[in-house]
Backbone as numpy.savetxt, mean C-alpha at the origin, in Angstrom:
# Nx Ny Nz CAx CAy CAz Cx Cy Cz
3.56 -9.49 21.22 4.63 -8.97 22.04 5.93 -8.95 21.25
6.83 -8.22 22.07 8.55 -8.02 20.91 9.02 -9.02 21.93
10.20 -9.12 21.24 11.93 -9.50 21.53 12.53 -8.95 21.45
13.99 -8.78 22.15 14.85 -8.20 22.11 15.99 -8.51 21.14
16.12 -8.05 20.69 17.21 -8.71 19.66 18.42 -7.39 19.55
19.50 -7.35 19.88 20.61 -5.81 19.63 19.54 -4.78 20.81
19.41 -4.69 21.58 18.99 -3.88 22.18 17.68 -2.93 22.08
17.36 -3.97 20.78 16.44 -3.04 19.94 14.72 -4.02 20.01
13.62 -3.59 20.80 12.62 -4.47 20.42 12.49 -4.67 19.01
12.38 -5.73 18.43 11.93 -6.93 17.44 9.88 -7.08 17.37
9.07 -7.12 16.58 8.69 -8.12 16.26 8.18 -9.01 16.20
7.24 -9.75 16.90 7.24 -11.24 16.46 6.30 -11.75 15.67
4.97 -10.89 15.73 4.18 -11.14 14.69 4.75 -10.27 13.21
4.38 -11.48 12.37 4.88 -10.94 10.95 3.47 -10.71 10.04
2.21 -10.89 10.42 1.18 -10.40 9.79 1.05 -9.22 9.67
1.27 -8.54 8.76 0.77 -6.74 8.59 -0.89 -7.24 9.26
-1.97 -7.99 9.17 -2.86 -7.76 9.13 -3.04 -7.56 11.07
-2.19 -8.43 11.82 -1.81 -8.43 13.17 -1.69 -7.07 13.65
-0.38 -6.43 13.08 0.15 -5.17 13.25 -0.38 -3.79 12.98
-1.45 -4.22 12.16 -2.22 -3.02 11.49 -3.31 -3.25 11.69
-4.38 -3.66 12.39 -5.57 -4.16 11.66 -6.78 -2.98 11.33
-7.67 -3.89 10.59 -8.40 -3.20 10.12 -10.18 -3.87 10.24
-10.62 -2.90 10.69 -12.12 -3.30 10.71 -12.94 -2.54 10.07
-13.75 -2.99 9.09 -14.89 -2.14 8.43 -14.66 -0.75 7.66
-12.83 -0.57 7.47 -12.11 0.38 6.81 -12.04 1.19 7.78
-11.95 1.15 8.80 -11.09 1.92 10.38 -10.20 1.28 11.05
-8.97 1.72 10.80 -8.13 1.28 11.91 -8.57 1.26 13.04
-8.00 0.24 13.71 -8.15 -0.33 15.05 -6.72 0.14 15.78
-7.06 0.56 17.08 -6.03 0.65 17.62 -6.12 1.28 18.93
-4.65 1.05 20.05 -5.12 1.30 21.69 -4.77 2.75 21.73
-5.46 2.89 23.08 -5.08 4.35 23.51 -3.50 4.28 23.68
-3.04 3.16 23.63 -1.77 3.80 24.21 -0.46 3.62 23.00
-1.39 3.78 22.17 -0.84 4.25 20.74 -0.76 5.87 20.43
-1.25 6.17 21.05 -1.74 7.92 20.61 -0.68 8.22 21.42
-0.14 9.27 20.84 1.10 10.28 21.41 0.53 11.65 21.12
1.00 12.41 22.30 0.50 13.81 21.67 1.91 14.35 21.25
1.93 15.06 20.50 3.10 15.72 19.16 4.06 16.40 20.04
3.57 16.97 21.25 4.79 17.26 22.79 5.49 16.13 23.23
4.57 14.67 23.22 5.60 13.87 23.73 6.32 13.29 22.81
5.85 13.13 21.44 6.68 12.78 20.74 7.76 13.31 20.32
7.64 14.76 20.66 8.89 15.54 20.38 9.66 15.35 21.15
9.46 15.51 22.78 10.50 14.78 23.89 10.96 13.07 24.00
9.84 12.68 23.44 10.55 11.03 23.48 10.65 10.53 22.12
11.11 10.66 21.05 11.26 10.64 20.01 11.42 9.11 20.07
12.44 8.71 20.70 13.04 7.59 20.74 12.36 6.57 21.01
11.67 6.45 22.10 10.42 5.79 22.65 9.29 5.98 21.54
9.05 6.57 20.86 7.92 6.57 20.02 8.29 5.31 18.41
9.63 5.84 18.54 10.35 4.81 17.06 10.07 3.55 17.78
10.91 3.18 18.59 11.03 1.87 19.54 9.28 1.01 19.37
8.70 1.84 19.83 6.95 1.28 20.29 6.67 1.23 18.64
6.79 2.28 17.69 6.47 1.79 15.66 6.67 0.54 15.86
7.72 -0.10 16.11 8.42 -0.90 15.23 7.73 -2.49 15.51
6.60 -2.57 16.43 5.49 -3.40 17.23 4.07 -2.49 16.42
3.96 -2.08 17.11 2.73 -1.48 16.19 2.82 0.07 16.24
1.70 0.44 15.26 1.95 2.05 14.60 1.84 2.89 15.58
2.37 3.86 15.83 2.14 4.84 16.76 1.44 6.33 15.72
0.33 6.71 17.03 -0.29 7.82 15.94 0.00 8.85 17.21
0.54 10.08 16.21 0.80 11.44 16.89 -0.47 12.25 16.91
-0.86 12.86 17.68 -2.08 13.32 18.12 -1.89 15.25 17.88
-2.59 16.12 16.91 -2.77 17.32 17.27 -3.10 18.18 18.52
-2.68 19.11 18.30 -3.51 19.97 19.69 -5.31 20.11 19.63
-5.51 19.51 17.90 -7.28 19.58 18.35 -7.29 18.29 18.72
-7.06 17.62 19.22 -7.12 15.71 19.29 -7.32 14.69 18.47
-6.83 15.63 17.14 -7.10 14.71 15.95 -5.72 14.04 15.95
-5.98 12.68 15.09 -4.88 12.27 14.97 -4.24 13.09 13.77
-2.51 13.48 13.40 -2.16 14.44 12.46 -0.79 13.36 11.93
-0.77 12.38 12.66 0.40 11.62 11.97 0.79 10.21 12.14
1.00 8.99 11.67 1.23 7.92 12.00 2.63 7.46 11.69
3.41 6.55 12.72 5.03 6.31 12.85 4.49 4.75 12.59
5.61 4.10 11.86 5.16 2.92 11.35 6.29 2.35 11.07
6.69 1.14 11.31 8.10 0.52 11.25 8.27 0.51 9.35
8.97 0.75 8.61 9.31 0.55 7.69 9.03 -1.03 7.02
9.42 -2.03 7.51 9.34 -3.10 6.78 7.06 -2.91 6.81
6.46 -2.26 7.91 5.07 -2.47 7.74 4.74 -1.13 6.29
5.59 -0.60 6.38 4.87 0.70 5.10 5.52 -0.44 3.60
6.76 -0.95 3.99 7.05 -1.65 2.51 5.51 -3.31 1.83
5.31 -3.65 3.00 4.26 -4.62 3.16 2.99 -3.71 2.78
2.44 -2.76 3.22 1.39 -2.12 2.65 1.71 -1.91 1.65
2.97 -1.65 0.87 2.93 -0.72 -0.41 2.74 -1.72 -1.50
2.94 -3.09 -0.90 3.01 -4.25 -1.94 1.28 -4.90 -2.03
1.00 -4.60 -1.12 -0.29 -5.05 -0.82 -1.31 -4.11 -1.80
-1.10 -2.89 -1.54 -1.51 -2.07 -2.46 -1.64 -2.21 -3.61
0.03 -2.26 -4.43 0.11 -2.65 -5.98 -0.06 -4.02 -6.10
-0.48 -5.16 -5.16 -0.85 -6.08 -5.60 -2.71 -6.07 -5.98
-3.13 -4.99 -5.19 -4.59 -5.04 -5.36 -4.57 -4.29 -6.87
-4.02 -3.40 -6.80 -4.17 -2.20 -8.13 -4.07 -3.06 -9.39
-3.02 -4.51 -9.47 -3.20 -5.03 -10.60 -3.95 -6.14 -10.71
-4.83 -6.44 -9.45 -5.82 -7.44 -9.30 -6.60 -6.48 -10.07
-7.23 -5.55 -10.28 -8.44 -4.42 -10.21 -8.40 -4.22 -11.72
-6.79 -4.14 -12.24 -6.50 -3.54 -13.73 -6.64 -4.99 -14.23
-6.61 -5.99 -13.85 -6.56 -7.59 -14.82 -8.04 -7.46 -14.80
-8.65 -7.45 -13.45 -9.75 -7.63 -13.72 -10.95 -7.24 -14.60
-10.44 -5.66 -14.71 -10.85 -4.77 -15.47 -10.96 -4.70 -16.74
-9.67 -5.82 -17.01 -9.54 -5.78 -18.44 -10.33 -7.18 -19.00
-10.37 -8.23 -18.25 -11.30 -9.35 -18.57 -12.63 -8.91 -18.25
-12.96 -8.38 -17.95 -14.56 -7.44 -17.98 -14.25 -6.80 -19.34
-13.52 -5.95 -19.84 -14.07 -5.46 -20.89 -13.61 -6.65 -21.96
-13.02 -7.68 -22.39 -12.98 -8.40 -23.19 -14.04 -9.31 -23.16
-14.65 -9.54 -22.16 -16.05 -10.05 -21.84 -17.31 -9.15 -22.65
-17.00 -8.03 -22.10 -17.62 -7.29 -22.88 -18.06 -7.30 -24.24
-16.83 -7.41 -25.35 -16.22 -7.23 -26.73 -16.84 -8.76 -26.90
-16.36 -9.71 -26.63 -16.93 -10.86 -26.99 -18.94 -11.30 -27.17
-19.11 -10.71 -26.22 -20.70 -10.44 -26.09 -21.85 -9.87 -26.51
-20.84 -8.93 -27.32 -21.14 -7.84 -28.47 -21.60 -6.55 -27.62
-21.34 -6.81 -26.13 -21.65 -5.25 -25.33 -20.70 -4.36 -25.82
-19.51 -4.18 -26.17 -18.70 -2.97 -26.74 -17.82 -3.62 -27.72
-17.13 -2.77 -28.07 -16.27 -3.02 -29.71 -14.62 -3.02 -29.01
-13.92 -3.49 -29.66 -12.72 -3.50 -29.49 -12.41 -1.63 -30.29
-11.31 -1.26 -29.62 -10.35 -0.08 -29.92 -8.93 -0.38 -30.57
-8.98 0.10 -31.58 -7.39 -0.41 -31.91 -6.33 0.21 -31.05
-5.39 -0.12 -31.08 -4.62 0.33 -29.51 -4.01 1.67 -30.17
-3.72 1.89 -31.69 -3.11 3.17 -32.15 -4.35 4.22 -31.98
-5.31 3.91 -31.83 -6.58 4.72 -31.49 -6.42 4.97 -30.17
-5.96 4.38 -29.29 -5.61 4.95 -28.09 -3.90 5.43 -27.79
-3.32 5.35 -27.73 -1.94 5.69 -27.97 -1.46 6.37 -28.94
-1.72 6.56 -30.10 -1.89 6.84 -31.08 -0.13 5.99 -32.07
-0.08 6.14 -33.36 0.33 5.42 -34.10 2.09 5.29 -33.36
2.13 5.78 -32.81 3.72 5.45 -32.54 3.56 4.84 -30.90
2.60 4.24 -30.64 2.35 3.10 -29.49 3.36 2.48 -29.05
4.41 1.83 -29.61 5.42 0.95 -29.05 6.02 1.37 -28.47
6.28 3.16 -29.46 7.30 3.90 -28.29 6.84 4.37 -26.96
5.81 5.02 -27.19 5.13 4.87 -25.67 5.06 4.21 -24.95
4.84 3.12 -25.26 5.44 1.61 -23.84 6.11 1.73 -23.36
7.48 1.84 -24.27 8.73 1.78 -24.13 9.59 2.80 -23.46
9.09 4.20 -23.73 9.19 5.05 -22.60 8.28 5.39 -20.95
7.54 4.48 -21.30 6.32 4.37 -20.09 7.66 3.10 -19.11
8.74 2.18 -19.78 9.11 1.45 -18.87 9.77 0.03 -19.29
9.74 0.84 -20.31 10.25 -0.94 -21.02 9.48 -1.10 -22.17
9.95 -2.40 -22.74 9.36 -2.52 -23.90 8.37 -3.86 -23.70
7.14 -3.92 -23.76 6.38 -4.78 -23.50 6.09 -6.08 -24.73
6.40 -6.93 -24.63 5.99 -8.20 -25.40 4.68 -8.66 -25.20
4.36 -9.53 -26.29 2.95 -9.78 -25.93 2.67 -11.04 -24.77
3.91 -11.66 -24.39 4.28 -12.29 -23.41 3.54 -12.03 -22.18
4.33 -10.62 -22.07 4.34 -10.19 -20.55 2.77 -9.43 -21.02
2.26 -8.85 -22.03 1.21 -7.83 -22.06 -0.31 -9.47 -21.76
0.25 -10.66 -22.56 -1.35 -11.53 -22.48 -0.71 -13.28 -21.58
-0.08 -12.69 -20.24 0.29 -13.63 -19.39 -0.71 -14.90 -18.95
């Protein structure tokens, strides 16, 4: 349930997993989440208000869903969740193939073989300049 806080419902669960959930890679969610794209156009306001508790999905004229309203702090929480998996996946990825190399299943690549000989600068315009610090944490 919200609070009121400034006139504005609040909130109170802070689990994205609460606010969003997910079963078996399908959102879960009530009928009385679905808006059809007429009422959301007339109650605009009421549709932000109800995001900001859980997602509201705008409904097409075929009854598909065609859009989801989502409080901002829940899209910034997915987006972290996301790039936190993406560099679980790339670490992991990369101790699999050094597993690999060690085992004698594949060979190491010299990195100018992939980047080719001016490598550093490529880092470095990819975002910075990477140390071996930050590259073997």
């Amino acid at each position: 349930m919200a609070t009121i806080e400034n006139g504005a419902p609040v909130a109170t669960s802070t689990s994205l997993e609460d606010r969003i959930p997910v079963r078996n890679g399908e959102l879960l969610f009530s009928k009385d989440q679905i808006v059809t794209a007429t009422d959301a156009t007339r109650n605009f306001r009421r549709v932000r208000e109800q995001a900001k508790n859980r997602p509201q999905f705008i409904q097409g004229r075929t009854g598909e869903i065609e859009v989801a309203v989502l409080d901002f702090s829940m899209l910034q929480d997915l987006m972290a969740q996301i790039e936190e998996l993406r560099m679980e996946r790339f670490y992991d990825e990369c101790a699999q193939r050094l597993e690999d190399v060690d085992a004698g299943r594949d060979r190491a690549v010299p990195i100018e073989d992939v980047l080719g000989r001016d490598w550093e600068q490529t880092l470095t315009m990819a975002g910075g300049a990477l140390t071996d610090e930050d590259l073997f944490e």
